[in-house]
C-alpha positions in Angstrom: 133.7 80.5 138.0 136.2 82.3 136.1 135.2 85.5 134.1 136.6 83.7 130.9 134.1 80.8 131.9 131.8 83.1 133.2 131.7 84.8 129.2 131.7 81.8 127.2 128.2 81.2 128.9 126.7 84.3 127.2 125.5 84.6 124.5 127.8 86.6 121.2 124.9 89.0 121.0 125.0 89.1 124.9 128.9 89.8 124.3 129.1 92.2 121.4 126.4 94.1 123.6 128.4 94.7 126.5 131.3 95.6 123.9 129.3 98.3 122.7 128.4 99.8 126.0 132.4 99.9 126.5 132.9 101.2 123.4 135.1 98.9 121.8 134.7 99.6 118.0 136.1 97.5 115.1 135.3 94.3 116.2 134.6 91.9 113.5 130.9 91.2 112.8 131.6 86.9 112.1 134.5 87.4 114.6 134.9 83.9 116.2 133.5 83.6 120.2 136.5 82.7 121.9 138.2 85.4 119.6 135.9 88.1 121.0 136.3 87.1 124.9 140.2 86.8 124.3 139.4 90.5 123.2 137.4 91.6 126.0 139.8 90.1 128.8 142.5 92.1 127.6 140.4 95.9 127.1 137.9 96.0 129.9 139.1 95.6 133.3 138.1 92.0 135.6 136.1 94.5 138.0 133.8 95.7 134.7 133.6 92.1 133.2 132.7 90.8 137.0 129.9 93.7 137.2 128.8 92.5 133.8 128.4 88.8 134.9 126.4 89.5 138.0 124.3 91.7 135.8 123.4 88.7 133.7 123.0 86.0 136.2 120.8 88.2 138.4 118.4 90.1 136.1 116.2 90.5 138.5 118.3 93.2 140.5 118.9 94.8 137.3 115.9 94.8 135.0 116.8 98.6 134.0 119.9 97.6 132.3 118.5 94.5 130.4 117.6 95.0 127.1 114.0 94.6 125.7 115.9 91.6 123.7 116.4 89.7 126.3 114.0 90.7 128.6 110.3 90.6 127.7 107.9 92.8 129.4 105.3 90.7 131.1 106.8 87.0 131.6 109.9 85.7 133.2 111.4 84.7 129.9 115.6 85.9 129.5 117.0 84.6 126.9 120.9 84.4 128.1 119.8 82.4 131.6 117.7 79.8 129.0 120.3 79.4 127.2 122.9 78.7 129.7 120.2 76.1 131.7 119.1 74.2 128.3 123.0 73.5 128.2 122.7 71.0 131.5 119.5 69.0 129.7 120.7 66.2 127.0 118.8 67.1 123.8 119.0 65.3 121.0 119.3 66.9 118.0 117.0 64.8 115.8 114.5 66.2 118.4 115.6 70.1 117.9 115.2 69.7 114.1 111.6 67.9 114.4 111.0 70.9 116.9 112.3 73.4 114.6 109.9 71.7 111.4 106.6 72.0 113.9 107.7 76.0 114.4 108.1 76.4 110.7 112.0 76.8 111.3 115.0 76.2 110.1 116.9 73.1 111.7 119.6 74.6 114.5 123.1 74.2 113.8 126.0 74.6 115.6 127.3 73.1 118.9 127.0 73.9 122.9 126.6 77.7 123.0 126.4 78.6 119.8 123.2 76.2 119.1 121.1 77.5 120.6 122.5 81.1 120.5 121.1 80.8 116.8 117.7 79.8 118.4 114.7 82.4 117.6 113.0 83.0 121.0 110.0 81.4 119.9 111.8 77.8 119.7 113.7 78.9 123.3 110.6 79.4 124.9 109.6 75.7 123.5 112.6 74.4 124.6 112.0 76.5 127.9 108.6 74.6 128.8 109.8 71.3 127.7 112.8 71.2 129.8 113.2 73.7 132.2 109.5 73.6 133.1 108.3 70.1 132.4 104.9 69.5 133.4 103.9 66.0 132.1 100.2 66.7 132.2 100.3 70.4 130.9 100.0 69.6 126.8 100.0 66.3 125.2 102.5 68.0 122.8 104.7 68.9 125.6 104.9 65.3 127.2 105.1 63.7 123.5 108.3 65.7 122.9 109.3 64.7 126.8 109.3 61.1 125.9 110.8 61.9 121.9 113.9 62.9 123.6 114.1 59.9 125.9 113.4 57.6 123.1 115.7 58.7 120.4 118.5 58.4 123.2 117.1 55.4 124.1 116.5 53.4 120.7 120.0 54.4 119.0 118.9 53.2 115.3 116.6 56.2 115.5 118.0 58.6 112.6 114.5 61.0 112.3 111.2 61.5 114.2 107.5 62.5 113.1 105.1 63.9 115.5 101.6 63.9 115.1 102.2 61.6 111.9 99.1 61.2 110.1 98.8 57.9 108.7 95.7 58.5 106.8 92.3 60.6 106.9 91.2 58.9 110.1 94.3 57.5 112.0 97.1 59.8 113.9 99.7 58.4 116.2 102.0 60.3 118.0 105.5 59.3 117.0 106.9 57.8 114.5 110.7 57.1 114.4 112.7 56.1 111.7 115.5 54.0 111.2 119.1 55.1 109.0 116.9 53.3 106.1 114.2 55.9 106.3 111.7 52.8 107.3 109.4 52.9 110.3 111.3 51.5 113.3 109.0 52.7 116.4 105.7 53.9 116.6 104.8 55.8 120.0 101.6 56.4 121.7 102.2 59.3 124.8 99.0 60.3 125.1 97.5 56.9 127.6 94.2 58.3 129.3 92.3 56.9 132.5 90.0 56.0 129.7 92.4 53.4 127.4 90.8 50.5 127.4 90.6 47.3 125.2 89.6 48.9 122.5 91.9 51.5 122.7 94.7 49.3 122.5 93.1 47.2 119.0 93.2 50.6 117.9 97.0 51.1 118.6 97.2 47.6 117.0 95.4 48.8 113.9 97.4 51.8 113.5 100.5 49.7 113.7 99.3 47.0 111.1 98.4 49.9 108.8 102.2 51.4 108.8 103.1 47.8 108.2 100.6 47.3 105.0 102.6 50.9 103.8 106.1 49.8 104.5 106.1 45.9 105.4 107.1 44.7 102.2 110.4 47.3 102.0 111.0 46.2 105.8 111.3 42.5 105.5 113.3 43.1 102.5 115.8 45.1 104.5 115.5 42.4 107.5 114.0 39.3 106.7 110.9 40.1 109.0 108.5 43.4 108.7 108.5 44.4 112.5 107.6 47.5 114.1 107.9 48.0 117.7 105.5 50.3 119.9 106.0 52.0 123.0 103.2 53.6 125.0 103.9 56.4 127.8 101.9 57.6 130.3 101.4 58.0 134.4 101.7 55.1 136.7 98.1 54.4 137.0 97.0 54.6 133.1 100.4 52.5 132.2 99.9 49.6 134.7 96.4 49.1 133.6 97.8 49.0 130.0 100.1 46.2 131.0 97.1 44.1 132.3 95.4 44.7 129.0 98.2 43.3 127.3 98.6 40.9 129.7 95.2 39.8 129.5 95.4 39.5 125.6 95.4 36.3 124.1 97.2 36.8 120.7 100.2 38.7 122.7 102.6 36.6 124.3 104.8 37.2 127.6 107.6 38.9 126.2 105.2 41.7 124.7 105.3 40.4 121.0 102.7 39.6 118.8 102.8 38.3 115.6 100.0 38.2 112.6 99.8 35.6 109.8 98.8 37.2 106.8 98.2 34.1 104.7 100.2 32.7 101.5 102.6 35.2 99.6 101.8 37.9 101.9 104.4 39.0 104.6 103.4 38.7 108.0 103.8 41.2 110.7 105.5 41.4 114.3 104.9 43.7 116.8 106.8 44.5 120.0 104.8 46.4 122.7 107.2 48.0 125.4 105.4 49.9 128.2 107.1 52.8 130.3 105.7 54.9 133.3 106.7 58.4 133.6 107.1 60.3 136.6 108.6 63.6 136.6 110.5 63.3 133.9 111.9 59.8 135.1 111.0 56.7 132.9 110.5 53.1 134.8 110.0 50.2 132.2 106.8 47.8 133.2 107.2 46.0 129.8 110.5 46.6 127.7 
């Protein structure tokens, strides 16, 4: 890696840093990245900007010269390396800014580098256990998010996302996606235990006619037929019994759809249940 590639992986904090250490004064607060490596490759010597690098990719060997920014005393949190290894992951942005709402933030803007170089550490250290250090049965936030990301990439008529969306006093479902209407597209359930059973999934069923009852009407209008698909998530075991529940349901048909008469002048409802194992962060479709 070159030492100009090598730079444009840091961080402009990271870079105006080291410019201070070598004493290079009137640089330009807003000055543009690539205008302030251009700089740096023509004052400080390859040798210094080589030292630099190896500084920043090895912070272990050289904790005494890392600043308390990015280093934090007590966990293995630095900033720069997250940065640089939440560039290799595909994240959608719809899912940064529903992020960013959940942390009271302001939505990320920007693009490679310089997104999440305007990151707080608090949302970096999200982002860190997401993706760097996905553990699918650590948080049922942390796995929801997992599968947000793969579904928004997935589903391409998603425009926004809701997690943990409240659909009254007693009812919560995990995701809710939206379509470039602003009308419910997807409802998602990531949260299937070794205890979902029949009921559990009338429940799912419920939840999903009660969106409809809010928004059918507005649906249909927009396509002719109020229909709201739902995808559940969860380990191998706890997803294959869900597709013999469905399976075994009478008012579902092969193809995963359902569809409820509602009686004269009243719109009826479709549903379309899609089931997906995860493993690892890898997503095998057992009903889709």
């Amino acid at each position: 890696m070159s030492s100009e590639e090598g730079l444009g992986s840091l961080t402009v904090s990271k870079l105006m840093e080291i410019c201070k250490i070598e004493g290079l004064e009137d640089i330009p607060k807003k000055i543009k990245k690539q205008e302030l490596i251009k700089t740096m490759m023509e004052k400080i010597p390859d040798n210094k900007l080589e030292k630099y690098l190896k500084e920043t990719t090895n912070p272990e060997k050289n904790k005494h010269k890392v600043t308390g920014s990015a280093q934090k005393e007590g966990d293995n949190y630095v900033r720069e390396k997250v940065i640089v290894e939440l560039q290799k992951h595909r994240i959608h942005r719809i899912l940064l800014n529903e992020l960013a709402e959940n942390l009271g933030e302001k939505p990320p803007t920007g693009k490679g580098i310089q997104l999440f170089d305007g990151m707080s550490d608090r949302m970096l250290k999200e982002l860190e256990k997401i993706f760097l250090k996905p553990n699918e049965e650590e948080s049922e936030r942390t796995f929801t998010m997992i599968c947000s990301n793969w579904l928004i990439f997935k589903a391409k008529e998603i425009e926004s996302i809701k997690t943990g969306y409240q659909i009254d006093d007693k009812n919560r479902v995990d995701v809710i996606a939206y379509d470039v209407g602003n009308l419910p597209y997807i409802m998602a359930e990531c949260s299937l235990g070794k205890n979902f059973d029949g009921e559990s999934l009338n429940m799912s069923i419920d939840k999903a006619t009660k969106i409809l009852d809010i928004h059918g009407k507005k649906i249909a209008k927009r396509y002719r037929e109020a229909w709201l698909r739902i995808y559940f998530f969860g380990d191998e075991q706890s997803s294959s019994r869900l597709l013999e529940l469905i399976r075994k349901n009478g008012k579902i048909d092969q193809y995963g759809e359902m569809h409820i008469k509602r009686g004269l002048f009243k719109t009826d409802y479709n549903l379309k249940f899609h089931v997906y194992s995860v493993n690892d962060g890898k997503f095998h479709g057992l009903l889709f």
